[in-house]
N, C-alpha and C positions, 0 to 999 in steps of 0.2 A: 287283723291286728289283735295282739295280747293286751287285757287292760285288765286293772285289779279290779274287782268285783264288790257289789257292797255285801257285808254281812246277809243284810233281807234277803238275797238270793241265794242264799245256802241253805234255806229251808227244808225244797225237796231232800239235799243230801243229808241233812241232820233229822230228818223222816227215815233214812236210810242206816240209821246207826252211824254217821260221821258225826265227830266231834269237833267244835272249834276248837283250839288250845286257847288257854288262858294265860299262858309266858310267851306265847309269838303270834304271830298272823298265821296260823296254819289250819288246816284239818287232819284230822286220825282217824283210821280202822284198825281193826282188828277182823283179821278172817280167821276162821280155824277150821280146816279139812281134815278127813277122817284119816289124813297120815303123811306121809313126808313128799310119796311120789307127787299127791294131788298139789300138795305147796309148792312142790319146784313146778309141777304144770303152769299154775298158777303164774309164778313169777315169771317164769322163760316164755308165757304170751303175752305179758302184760308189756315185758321188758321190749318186743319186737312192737308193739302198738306206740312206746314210749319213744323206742328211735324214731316209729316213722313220722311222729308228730315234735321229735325235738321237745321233750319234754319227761324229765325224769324223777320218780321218785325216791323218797326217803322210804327205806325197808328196813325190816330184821327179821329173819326166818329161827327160829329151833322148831324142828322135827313138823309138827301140820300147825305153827304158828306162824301167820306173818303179818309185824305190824308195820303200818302204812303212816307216811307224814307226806302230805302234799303243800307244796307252796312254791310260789316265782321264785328265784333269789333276785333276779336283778328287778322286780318291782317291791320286794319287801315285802309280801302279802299274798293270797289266793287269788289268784286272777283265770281265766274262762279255762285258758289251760288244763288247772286244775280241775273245775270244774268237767270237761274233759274226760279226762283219768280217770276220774273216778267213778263215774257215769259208766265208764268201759270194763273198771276193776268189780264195779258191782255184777252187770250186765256179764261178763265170763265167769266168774265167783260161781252166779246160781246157776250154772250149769254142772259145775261141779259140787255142789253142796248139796 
């Protein structure tokens, strides 16, 4: 089951360079690859991890930028889901960086 997650356990990820936001319940990256192919690599595995778990996120790609917003919509908040993702987005990232 998906439950929202308390702040305290977002620690490892904010060790990771994620950010809480401060206007919503969410977290943010930013990756930046050495060019455009590596960003869409990037996204086009993240995006097949995302369906398989039912769980998608907020992006925006220009050229080797792509920033990242994680959060539930229907708990209103980061819940393990997220946690999740981003675990996976970092974990493929250095493989490419």
């Amino acid at each position: 089951m998906n439950s929202k997650v308390n702040k305290s356990n977002l620690k490892p990820l904010v060790d990771a360079n994620w950010k809480i936001l401060s206007d919503r319940d969410a977290i943010s990256k930013t990756y930046k690859f050495k060019n455009f192919n590596e960003a869409f690599s990037f996204m086009a595995s993240i995006a097949i991890f995302a369906d398989k778990i039912n769980h998608h996120p907020e992006w925006f790609n220009v050229y080797s930028r792509v920033d990242v917003v994680l959060t539930t919509h229907d708990l209103n908040g980061v819940s393990e889901l997220d946690i999740k993702l981003a675990e996976h987005m970092d974990n493929f990232a250095s493989k490419l960086l």
